[in-house]
Backbone as a chain_set.jsonl record, in Angstrom:
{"seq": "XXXXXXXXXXXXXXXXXXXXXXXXXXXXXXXXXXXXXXXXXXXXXXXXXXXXXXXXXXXXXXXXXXXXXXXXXXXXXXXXXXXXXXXXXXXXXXXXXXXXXXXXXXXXXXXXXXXXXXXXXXXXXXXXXXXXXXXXXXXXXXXXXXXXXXXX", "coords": {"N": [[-0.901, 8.799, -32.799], [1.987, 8.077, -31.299], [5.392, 8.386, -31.66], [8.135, 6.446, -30.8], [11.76, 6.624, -29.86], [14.226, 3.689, -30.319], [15.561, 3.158, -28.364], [13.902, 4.688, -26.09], [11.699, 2.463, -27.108], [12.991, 0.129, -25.623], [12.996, 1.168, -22.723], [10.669, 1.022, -22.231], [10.036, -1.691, -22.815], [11.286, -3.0, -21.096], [9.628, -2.924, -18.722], [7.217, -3.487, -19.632], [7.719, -6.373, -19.536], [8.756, -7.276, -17.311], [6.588, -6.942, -15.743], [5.062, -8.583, -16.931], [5.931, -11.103, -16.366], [5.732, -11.02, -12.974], [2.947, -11.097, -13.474], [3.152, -13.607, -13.981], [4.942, -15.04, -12.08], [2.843, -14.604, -9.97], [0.651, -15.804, -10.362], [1.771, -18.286, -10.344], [2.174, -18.621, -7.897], [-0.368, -18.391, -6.543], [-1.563, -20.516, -7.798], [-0.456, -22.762, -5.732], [-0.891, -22.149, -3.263], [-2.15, -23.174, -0.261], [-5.284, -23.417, 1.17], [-5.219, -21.993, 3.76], [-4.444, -20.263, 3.384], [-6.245, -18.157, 1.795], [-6.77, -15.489, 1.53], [-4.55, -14.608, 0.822], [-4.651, -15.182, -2.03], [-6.71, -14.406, -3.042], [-5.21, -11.257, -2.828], [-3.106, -11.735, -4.535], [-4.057, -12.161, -6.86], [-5.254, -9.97, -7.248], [-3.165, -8.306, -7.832], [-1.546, -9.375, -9.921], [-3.7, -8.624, -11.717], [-3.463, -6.302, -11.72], [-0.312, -6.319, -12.862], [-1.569, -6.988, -15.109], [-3.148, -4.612, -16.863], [-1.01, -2.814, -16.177], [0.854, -3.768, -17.883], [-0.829, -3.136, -20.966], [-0.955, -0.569, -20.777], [1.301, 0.421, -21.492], [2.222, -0.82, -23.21], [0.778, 0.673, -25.412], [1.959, 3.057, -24.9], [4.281, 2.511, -26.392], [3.062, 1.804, -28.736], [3.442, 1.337, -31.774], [2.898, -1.749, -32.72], [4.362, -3.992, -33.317], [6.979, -3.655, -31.922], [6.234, -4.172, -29.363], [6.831, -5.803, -26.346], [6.195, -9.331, -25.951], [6.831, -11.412, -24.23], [8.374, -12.491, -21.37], [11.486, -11.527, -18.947], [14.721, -12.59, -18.706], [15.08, -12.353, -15.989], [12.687, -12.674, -14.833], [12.378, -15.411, -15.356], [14.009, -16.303, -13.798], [12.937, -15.608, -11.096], [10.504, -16.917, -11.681], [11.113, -19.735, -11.736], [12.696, -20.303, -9.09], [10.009, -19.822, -7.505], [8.75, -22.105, -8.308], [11.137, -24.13, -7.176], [9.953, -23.676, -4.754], [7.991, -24.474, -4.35], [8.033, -27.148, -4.15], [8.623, -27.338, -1.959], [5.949, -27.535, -0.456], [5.058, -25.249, 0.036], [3.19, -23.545, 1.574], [4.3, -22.231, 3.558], [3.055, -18.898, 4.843], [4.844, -16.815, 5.666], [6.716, -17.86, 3.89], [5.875, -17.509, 1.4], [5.506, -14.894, 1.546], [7.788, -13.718, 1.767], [9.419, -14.495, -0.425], [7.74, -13.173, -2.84], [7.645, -10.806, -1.927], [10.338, -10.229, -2.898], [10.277, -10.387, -5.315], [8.646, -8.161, -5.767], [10.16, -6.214, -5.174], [12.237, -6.161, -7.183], [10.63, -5.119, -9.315], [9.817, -3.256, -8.322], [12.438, -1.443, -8.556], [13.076, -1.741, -11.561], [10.836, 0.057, -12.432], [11.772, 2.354, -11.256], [14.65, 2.732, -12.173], [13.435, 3.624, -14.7], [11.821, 5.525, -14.402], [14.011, 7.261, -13.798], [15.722, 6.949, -16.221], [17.274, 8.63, -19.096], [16.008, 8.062, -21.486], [13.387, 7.473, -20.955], [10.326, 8.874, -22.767], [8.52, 12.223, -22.538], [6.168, 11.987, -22.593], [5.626, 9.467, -21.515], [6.021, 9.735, -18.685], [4.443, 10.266, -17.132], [2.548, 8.0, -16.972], [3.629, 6.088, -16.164], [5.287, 6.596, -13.89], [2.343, 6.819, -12.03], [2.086, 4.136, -12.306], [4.487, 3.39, -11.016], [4.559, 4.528, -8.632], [1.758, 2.978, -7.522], [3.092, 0.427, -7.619], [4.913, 0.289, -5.573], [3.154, 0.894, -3.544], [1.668, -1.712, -3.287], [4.248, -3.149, -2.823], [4.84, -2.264, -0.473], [2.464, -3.116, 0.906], [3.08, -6.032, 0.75], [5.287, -6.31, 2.015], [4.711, -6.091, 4.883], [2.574, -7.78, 5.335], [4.192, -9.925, 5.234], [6.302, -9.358, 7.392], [3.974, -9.469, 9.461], [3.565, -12.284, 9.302], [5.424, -13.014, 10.084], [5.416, -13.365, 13.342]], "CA": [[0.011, 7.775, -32.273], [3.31, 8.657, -31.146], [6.818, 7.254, -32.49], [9.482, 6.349, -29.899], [12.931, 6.048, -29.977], [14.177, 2.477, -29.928], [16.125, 3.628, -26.978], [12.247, 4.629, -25.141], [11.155, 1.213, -26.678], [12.971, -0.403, -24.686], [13.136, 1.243, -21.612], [9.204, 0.716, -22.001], [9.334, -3.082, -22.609], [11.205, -3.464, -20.436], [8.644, -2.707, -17.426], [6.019, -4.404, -20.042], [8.325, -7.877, -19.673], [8.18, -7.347, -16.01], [5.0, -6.606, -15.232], [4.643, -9.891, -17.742], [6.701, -11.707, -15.357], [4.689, -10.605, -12.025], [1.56, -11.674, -13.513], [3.108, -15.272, -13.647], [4.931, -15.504, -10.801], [1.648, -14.303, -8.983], [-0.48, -16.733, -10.746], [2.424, -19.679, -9.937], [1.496, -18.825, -6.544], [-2.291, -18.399, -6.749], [-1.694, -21.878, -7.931], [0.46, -23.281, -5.414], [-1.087, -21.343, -2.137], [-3.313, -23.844, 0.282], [-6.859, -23.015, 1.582], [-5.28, -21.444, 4.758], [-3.693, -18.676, 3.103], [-7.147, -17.921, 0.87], [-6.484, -14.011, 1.625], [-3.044, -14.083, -0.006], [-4.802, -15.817, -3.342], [-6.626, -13.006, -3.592], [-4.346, -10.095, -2.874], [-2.424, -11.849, -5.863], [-4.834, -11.767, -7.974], [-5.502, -8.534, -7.738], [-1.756, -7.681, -7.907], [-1.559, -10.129, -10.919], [-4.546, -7.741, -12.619], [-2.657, -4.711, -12.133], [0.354, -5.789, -14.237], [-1.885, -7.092, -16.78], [-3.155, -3.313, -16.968], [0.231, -1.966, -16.469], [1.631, -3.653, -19.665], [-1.692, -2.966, -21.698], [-0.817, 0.952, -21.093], [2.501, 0.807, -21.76], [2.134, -1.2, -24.606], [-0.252, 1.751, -25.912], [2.804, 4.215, -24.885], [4.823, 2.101, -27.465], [2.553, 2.472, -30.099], [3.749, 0.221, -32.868], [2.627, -3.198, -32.036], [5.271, -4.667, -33.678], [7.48, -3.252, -31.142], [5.782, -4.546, -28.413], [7.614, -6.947, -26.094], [5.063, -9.513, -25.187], [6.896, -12.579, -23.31], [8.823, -12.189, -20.068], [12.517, -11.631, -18.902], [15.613, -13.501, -18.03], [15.295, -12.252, -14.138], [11.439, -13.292, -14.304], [12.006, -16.534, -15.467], [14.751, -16.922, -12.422], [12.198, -15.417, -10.121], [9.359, -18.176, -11.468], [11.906, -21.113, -11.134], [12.254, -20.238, -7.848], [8.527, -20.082, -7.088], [9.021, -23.694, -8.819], [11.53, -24.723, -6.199], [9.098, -22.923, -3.165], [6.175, -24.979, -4.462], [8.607, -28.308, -3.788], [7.983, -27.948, -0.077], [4.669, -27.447, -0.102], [4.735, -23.518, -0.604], [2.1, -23.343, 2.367], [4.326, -21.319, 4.654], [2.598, -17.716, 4.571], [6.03, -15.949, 5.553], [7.758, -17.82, 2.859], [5.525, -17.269, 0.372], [4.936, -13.692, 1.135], [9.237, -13.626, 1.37], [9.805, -14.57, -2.282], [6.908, -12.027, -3.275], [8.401, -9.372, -1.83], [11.896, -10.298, -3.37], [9.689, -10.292, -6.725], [8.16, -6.645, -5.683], [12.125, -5.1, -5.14], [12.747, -5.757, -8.785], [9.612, -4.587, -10.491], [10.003, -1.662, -8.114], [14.002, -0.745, -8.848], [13.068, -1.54, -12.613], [10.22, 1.248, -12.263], [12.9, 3.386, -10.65], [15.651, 2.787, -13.03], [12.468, 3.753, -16.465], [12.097, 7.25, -14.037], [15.55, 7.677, -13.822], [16.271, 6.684, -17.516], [16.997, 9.431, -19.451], [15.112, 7.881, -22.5], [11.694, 7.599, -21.031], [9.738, 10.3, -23.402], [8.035, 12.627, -21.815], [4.394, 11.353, -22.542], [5.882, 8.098, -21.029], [6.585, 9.493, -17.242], [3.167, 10.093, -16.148], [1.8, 6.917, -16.901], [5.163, 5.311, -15.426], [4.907, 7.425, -12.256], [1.701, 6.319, -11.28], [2.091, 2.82, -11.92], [5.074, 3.131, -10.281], [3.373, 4.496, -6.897], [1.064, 1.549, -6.955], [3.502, -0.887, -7.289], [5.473, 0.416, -4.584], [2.204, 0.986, -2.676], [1.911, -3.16, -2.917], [5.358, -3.776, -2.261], [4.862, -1.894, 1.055], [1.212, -4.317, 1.513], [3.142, -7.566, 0.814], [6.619, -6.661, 3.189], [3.768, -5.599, 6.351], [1.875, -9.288, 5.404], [5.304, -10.765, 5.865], [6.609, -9.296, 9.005], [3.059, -9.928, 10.209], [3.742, -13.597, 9.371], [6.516, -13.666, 11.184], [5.689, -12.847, 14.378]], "C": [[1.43, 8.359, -32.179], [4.145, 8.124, -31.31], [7.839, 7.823, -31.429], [10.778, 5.939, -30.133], [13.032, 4.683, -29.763], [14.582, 2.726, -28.934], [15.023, 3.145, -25.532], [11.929, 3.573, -24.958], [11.772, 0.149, -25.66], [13.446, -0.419, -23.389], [11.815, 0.715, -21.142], [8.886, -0.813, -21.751], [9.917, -3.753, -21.629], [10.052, -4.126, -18.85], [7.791, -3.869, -18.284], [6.857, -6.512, -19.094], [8.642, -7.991, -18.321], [7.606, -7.313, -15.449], [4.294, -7.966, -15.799], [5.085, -11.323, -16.45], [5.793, -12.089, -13.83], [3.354, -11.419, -12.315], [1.825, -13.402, -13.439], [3.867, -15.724, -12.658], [3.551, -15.155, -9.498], [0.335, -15.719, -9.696], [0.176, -18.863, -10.837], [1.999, -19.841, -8.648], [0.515, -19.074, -6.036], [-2.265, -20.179, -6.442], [-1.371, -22.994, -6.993], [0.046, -23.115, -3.473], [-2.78, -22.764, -1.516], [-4.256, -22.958, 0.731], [-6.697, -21.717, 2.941], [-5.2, -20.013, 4.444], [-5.249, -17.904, 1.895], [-7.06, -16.233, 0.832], [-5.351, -13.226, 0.769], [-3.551, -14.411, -1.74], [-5.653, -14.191, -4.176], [-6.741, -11.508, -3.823], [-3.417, -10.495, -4.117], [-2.865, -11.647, -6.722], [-5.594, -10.406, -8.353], [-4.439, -7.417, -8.007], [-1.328, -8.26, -9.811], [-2.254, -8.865, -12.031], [-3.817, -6.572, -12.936], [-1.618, -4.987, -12.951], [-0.153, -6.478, -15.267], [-2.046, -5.739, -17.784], [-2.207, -2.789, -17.248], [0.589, -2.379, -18.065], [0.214, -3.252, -20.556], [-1.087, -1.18, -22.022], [0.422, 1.105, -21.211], [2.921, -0.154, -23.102], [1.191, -0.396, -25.952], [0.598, 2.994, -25.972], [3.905, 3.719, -26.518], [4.259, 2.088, -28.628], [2.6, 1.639, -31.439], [3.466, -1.084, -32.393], [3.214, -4.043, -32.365], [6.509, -4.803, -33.056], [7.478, -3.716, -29.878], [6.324, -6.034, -27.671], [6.789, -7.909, -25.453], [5.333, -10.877, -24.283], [7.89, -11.758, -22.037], [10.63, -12.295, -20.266], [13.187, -12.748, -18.518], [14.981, -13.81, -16.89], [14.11, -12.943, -13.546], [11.383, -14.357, -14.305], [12.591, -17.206, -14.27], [13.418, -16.891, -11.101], [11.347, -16.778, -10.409], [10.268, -19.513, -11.383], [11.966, -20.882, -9.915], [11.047, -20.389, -6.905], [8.231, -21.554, -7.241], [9.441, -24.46, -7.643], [10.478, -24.866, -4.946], [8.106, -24.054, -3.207], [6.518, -26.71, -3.728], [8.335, -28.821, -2.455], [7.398, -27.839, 0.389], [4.363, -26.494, -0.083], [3.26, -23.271, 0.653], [2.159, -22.147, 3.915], [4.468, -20.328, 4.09], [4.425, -16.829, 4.367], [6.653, -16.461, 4.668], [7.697, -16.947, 1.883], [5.236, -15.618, 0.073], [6.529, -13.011, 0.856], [9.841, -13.284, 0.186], [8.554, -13.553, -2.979], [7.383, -10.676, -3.166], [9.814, -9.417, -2.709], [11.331, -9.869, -4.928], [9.101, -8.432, -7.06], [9.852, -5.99, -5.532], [12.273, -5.228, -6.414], [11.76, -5.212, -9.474], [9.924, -3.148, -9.908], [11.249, -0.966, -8.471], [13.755, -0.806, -10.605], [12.012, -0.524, -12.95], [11.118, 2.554, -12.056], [13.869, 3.683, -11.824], [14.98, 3.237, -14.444], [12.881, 5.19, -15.477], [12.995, 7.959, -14.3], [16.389, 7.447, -15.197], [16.423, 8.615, -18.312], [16.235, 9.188, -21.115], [14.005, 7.245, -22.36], [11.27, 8.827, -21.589], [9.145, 10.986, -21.756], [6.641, 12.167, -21.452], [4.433, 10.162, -21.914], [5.531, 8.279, -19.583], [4.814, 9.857, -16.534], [2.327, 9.157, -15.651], [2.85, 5.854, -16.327], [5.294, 5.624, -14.148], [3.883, 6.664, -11.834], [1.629, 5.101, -11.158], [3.42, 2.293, -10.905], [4.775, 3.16, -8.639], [2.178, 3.532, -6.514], [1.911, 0.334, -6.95], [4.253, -0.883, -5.949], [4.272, 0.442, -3.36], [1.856, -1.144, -2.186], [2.581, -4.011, -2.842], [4.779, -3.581, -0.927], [3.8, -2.65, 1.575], [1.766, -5.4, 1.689], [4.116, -7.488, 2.18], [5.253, -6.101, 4.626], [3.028, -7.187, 6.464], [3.254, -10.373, 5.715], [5.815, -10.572, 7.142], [5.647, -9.513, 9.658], [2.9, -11.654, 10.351], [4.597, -14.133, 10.137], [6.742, -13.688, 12.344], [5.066, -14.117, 14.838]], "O": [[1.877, 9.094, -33.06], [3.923, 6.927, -31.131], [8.242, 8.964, -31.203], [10.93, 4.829, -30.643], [12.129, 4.187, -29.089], [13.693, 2.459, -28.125], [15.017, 2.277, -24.66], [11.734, 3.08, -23.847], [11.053, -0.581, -24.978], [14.045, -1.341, -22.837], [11.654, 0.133, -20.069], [8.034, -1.275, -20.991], [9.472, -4.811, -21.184], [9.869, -5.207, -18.291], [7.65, -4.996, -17.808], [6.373, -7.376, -18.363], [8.876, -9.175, -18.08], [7.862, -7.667, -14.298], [3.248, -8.416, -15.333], [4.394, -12.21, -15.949], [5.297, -13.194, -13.611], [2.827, -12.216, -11.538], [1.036, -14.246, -13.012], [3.582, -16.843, -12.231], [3.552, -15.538, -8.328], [-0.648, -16.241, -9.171], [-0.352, -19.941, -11.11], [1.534, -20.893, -8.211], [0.382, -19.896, -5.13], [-2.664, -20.861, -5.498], [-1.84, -24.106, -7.232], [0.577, -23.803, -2.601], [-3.84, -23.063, -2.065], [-4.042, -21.747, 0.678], [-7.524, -20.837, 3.179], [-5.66, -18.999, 4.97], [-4.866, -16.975, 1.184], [-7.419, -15.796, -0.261], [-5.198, -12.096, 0.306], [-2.875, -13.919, -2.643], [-5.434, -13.424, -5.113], [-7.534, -10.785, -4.426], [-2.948, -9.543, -4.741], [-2.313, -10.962, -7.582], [-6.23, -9.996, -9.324], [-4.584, -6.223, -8.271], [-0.902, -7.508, -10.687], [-1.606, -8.301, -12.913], [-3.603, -6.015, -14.013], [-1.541, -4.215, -13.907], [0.519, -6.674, -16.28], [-1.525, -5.574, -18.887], [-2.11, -2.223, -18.337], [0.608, -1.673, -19.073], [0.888, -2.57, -21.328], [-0.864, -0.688, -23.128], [0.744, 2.266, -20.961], [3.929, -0.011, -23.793], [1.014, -0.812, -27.097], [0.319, 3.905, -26.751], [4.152, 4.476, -27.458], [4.939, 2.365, -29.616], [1.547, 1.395, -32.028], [4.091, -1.365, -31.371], [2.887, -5.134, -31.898], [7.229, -5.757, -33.349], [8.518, -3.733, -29.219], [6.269, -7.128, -28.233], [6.484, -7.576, -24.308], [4.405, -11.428, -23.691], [7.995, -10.535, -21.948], [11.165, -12.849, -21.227], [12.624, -13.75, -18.077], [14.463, -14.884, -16.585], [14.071, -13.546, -12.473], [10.577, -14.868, -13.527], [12.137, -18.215, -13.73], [13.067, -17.839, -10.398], [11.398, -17.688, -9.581], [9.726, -20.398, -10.721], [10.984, -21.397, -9.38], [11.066, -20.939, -5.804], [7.552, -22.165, -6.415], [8.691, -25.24, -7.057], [10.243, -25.9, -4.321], [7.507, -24.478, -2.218], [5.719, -27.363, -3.057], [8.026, -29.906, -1.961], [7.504, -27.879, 1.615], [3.14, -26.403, -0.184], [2.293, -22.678, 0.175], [1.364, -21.619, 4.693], [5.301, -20.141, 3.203], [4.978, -16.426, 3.343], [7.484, -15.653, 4.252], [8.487, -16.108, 1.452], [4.906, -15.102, -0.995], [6.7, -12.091, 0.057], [10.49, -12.305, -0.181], [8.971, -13.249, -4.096], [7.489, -9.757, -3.977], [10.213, -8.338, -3.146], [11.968, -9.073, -5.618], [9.135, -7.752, -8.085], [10.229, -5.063, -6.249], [12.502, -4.14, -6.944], [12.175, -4.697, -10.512], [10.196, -2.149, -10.574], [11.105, 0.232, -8.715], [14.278, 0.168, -11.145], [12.294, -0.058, -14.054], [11.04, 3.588, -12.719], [13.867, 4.784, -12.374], [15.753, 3.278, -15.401], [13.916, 5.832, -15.656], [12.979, 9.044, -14.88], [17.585, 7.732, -15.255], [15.71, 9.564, -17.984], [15.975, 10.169, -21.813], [13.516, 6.545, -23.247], [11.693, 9.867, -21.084], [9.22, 10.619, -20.584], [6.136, 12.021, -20.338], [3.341, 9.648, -21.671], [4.889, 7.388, -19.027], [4.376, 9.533, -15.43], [1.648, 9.138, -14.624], [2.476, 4.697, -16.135], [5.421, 4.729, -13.313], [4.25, 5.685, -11.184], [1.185, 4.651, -10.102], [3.465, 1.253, -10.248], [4.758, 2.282, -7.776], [1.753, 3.38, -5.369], [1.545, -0.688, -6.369], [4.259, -1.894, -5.247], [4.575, -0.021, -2.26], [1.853, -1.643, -1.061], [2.3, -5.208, -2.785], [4.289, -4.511, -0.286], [3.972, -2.989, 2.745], [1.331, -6.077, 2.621], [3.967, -8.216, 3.162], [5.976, -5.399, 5.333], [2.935, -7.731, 7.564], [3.186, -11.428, 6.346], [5.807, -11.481, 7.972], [5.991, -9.865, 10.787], [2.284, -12.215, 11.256], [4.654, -15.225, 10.702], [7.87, -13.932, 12.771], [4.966, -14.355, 16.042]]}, "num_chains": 1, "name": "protein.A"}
């Protein structure tokens, strides 16, 4: 088991407490998404799965489980109030809903960016931070292509 700076820990929880975040604004939506959109329910839910995964292995990079940050951020809770508001007006239009998703994918991805760019991610940290970072960015770039396709 490996022992991280507090520094590491929480460059690490952070991502965990965003990736925590993600999974419930994706599963506010799930919730919230009519019959038409049944394609978007589940591409969430399989976006949802991945940061359950993500924090599982980065709660495994942290190591101490006492350490481990296991509820969600400020920014997420703004993001799911918002999803709150969205749901107010019936949350049924695709381009909205895929709008505020993407707005939700720019921060998980710049807070991915900003762990790379930390200089207290360990080293044993950046591999498993890298690739989750290239999939999340890989389903940013799926959701903003399902939105401009909504909007046309």
């Amino acid at each position: 088991m490996m022992s991280t700076t507090t520094a590491a820990t929480g460059v690490i929880n952070d991502l965990i407490e965003i990736n925590n975040d993600r999974v419930a604004g994706f599963e506010k939506a799930i919730a919230d998404i009519k019959d038409e959109n049944i394609d978007l329910k589940e591409l969430f839910q399989r976006y949802a799965a991945q940061s359950r995964k993500n924090s599982q292995e980065l709660a495994a990079l942290v190591g101490n489980v006492d350490d481990v940050e296991t509820g969600n951020s400020v920014s997420g809770t703004l993001h799911r109030a918002w999803i709150d508001v969205k749901s107010l007006f019936g949350g049924s239009d695709r381009a909205g809903i895929l709008s505020e998703a993407e707005r939700g994918e720019d921060a998980i991805k710049k807070a991915y960016q900003d762990a790379l760019n930390s200089e207290d991610l360990p080293v044993n940290a950046r591999e498993t931070v890298s690739s989750q970072a290239q999939e999340i960015s890989a389903a940013h770039d799926q959701i903003r292509a399902l939105r401009d396709a909504a909007k046309i």
